[in-house]
PAZAPA-4460 file (N, C-alpha, C; in steps of 0.05 Angstrom, whole numbers, plus 32768, in hexadecimal, padded with zeros to 4 digits):
% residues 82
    n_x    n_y    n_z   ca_x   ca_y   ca_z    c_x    c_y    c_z   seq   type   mol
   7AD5   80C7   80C4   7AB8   80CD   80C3   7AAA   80C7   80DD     1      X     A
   7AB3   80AC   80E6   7AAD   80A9   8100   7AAD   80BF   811C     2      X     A
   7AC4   80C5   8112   7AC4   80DD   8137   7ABA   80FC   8128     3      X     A
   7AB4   8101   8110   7A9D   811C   8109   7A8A   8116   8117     4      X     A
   7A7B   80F7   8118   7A62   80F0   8118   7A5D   80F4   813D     5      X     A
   7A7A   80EA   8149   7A73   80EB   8164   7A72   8105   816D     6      X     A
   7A89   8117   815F   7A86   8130   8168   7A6D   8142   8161     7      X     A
   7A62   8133   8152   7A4A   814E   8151   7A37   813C   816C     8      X     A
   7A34   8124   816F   7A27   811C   8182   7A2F   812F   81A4     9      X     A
   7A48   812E   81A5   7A54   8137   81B7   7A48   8159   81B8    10      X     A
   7A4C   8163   81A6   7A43   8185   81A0   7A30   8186   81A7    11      X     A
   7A13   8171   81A5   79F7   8175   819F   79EE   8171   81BE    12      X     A
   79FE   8159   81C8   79F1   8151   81E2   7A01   816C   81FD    13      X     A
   7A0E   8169   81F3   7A24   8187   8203   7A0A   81A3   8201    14      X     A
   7A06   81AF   81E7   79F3   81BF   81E6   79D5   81BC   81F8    15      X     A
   79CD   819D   81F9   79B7   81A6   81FA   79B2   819F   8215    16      X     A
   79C4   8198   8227   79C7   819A   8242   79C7   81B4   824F    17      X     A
   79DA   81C0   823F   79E2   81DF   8248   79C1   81EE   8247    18      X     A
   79B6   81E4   822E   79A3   81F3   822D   7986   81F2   8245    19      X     A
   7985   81DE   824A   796B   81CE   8260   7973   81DD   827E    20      X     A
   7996   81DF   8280   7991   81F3   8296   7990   8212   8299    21      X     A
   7994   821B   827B   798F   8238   828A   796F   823D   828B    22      X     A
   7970   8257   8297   7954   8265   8297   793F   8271   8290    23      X     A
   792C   8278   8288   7925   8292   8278   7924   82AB   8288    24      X     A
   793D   82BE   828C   7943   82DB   8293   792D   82EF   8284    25      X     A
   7921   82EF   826B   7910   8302   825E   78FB   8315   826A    26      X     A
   78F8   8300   8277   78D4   830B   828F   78E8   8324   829E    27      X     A
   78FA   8315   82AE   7904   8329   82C2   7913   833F   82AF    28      X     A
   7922   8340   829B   7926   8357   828F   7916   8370   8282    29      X     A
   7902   835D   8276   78EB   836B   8271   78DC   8378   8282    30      X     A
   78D8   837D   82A4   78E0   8382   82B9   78E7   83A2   82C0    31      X     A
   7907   8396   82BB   7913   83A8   82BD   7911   83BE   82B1    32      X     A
   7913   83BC   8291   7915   83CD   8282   7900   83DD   827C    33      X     A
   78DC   83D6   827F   78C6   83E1   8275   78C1   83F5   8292    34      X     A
   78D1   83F7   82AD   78C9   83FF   82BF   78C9   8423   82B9    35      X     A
   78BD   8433   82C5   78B6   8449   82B7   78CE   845D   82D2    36      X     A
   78E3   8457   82D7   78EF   846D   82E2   7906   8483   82DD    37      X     A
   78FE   8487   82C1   7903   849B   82BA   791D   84A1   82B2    38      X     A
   7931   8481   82B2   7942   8482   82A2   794B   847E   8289    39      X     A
   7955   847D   8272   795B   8479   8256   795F   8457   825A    40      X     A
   7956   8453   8243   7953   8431   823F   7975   8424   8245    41      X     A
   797B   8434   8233   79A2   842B   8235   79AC   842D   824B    42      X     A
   79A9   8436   8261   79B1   843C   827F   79A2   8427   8291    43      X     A
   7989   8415   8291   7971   8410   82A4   7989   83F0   82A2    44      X     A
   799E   83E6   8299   79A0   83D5   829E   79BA   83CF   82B5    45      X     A
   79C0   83E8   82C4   79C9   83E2   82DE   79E8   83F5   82D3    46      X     A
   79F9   83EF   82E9   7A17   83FA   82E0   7A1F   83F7   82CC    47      X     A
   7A26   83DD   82CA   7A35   83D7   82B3   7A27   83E2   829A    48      X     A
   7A0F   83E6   828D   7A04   83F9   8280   7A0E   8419   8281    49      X     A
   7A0E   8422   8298   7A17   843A   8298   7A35   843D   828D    50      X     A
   7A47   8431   829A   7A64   8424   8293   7A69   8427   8279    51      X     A
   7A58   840F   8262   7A5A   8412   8249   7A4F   842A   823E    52      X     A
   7A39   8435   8249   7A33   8449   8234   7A4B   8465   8240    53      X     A
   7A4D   8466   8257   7A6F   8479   8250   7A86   846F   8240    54      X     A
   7A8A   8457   8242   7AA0   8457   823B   7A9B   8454   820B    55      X     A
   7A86   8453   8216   7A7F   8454   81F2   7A7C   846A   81E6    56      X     A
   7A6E   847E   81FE   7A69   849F   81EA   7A92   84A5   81F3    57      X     A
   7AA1   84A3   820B   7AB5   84B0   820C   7ACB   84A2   81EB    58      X     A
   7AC8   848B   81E3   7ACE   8480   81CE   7ACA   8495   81B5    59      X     A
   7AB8   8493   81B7   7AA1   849E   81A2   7AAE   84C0   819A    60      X     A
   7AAB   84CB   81B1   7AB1   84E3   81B8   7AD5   84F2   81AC    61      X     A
   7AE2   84D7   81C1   7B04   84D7   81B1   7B0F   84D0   8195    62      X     A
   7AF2   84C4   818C   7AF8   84BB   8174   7AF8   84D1   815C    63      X     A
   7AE0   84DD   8166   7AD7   84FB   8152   7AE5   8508   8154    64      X     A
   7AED   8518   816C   7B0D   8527   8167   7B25   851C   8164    65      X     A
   7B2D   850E   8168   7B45   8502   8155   7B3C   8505   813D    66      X     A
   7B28   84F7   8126   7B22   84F6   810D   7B26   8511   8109    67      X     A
   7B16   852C   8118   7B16   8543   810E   7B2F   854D   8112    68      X     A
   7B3F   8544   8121   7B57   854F   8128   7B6C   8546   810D    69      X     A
   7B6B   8538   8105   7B7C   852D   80EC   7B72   8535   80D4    70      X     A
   7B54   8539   80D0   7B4F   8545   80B9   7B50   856C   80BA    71      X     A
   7B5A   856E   80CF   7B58   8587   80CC   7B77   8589   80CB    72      X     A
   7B8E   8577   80C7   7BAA   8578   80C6   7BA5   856B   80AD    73      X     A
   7B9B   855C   809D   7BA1   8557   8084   7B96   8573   8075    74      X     A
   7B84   8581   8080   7B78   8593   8071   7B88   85AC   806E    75      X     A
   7BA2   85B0   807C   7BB4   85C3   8079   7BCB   85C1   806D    76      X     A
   7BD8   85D5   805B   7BEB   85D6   8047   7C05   85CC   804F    77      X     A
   7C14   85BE   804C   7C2C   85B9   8055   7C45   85C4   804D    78      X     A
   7C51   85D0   8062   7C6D   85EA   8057   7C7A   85DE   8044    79      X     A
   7C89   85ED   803C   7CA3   85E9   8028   7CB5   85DC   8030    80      X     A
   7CB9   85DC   8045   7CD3   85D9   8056   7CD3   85B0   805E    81      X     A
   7CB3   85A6   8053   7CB3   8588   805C   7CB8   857D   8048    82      X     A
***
């Protein structure tokens, strides 16, 4: 019972160190994102935004034809001969 008790001490004081140094980022995102140039919200957050949203519609994209590609092979009669 003893070392639960230290370990949550340990968890709590660990957390709340971590927490006193970060920053608040919000302001500057908020920033970024409300700026009016004329890009789509999902893109305004630099490369790596762009990055994910290709590689999510190309996902997206391989996913639908494959699915259609198999339901359109389950959807055909199978010879005699299998």
């Amino acid at each position: 019972m003893r070392h639960l008790l230290s370990l949550q001490r340990v968890a709590t004081r660990a957390f709340n160190t971590t927490a006193r140094q970060m920053r608040n980022k919000v302001p500057e995102k908020q920033k970024i994102f409300q700026e009016d140039n004329g890009l789509p919200v999902h893109i305004k957050g630099g490369t790596t935004d762009v990055l994910l949203y290709r590689l999510t519609m190309s996902l997206t994209i391989a996913g639908t034809g494959f699915s259609c590609y198999w339901l359109l092979v389950a959807s055909m009669p199978r010879s005699k001969g299998d």
